[in-house]
N, C-alpha and C positions, 0 to 999 in steps of 0.2 A: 387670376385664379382659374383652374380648371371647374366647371360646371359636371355636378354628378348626372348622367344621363344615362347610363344602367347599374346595375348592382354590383356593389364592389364587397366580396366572402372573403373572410378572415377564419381560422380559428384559433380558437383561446382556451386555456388550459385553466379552468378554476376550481380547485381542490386535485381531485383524481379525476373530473370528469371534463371531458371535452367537448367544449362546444360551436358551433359554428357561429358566428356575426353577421349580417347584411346589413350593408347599408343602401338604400337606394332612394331614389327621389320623394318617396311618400313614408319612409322612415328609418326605423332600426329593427330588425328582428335578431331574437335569442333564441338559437334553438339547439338543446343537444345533439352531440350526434349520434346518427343514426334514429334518428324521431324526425317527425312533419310538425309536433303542436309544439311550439312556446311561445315568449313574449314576445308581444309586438307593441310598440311605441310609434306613433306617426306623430311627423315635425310640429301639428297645431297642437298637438297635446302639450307636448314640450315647451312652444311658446305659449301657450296660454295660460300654464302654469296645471294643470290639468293632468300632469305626468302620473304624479303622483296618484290621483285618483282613480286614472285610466290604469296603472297597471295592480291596483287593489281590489278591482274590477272583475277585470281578467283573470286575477289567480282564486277571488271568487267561485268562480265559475266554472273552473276545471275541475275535473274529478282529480279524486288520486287515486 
């Protein structure tokens, strides 16, 4: 297996709006494009089962 040891950017088209992906060693971000804020998920959330909690959290927390 290749080992992820920097950030590997995708983007992805979900509805009309595009967004950028990262993945890299301490997680996943979602981020529109053209914005700096969205989700972020790191790997121990995920395994801990914490995902879910962690990103209801977060969208808490934002403004809109």
């Amino acid at each position: 297996m290749t080992p992820l040891d920097k950030p590997l950017r995708r983007e992805v088209l979900i509805g009309d709006e595009s967004y950028t992906l990262t993945v890299d060693p301490e997680g996943l971000k979602l981020v529109r494009k053209g914005h700096r804020k969205g989700l972020d998920l790191r790997w121990e959330a995920l395994v801990n089962g914490d995902a879910a909690l962690a990103t209801a959290l977060q969208a808490s927390l934002e403004t809109p």
